[in-house]
C-alpha positions, 0 to 999 in steps of 0.5 A: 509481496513479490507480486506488489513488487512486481507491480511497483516496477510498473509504477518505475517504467512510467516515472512513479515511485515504485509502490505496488500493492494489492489486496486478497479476500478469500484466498484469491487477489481481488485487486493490484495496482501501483503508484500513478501520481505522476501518470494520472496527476492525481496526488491520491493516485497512491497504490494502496488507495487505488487496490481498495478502489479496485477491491471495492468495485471487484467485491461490490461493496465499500467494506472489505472486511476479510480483505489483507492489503499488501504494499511495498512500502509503509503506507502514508497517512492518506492511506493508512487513513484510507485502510482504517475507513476500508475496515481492511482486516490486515496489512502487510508491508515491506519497506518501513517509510521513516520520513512519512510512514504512518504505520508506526514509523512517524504516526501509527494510524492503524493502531490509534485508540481514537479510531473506530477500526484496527487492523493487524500489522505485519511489517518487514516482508520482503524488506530488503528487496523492498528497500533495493527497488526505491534506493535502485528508483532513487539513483537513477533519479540524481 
């Protein structure tokens, strides 16, 4: 987790919320990224979904089965949606997201019956330095 928090201070430096995740298959980090909606004025450009994009050209394939995602805070639905359709195996995450998160804050997408994947949720890692990177973002903000 430490190393997505340090790749969401990347997403900070250039006016993107700071999210960072990365994705790990086999032991060995396959993929970062951090927020770029602002940077790429792309309203996909979210972490999470640019670590599978680069997980699945890195890997060579769209399935990243074996794969664990770790992001600083709670996924939204777009990429909670994203890690179901990615059969990624397992997600970690530090800061819940009450107004958005889609990971059993609001929905819990992961986890529907409805689906045709689940994964394993590991939540509250690194929670509180999580937390104190966006509530640090947000100040400066106001």
């Amino acid at each position: 987790m430490r190393r997505a928090l340090a790749e969401a201070e990347l997403a900070a430096a250039h006016g993107d919320v700071p999210v960072g995740a990365l994705v790990v298959h086999d032991a060995e980090v396959v993929a970062l990224a951090h927020n770029r909606r602002e940077a790429d004025r792309d309203p996909t450009a979210h972490a999470e979904v640019l670590a599978l994009r680069t997980a699945a050209r890195a890997l060579g394939r769209w399935r990243l089965d074996g794969c664990t995602l770790y992001v600083t805070l709670e996924p939204c639905v777009m990429c909670a949606g994203a890690l179901v359709l990615a059969r990624i195996d397992r997600l970690v995450f530090g800061a819940d997201d009450p107004k958005a998160g889609a990971v059993g804050a609001v929905y819990d997408i992961p986890r529907d019956p409805w689906l045709n994947h689940r994964l394993e949720v590991v939540r509250g890692v690194e929670a509180e330095a999580c937390e104190r990177q966006l509530r640090a973002f947000f100040a400066e903000r106001r």
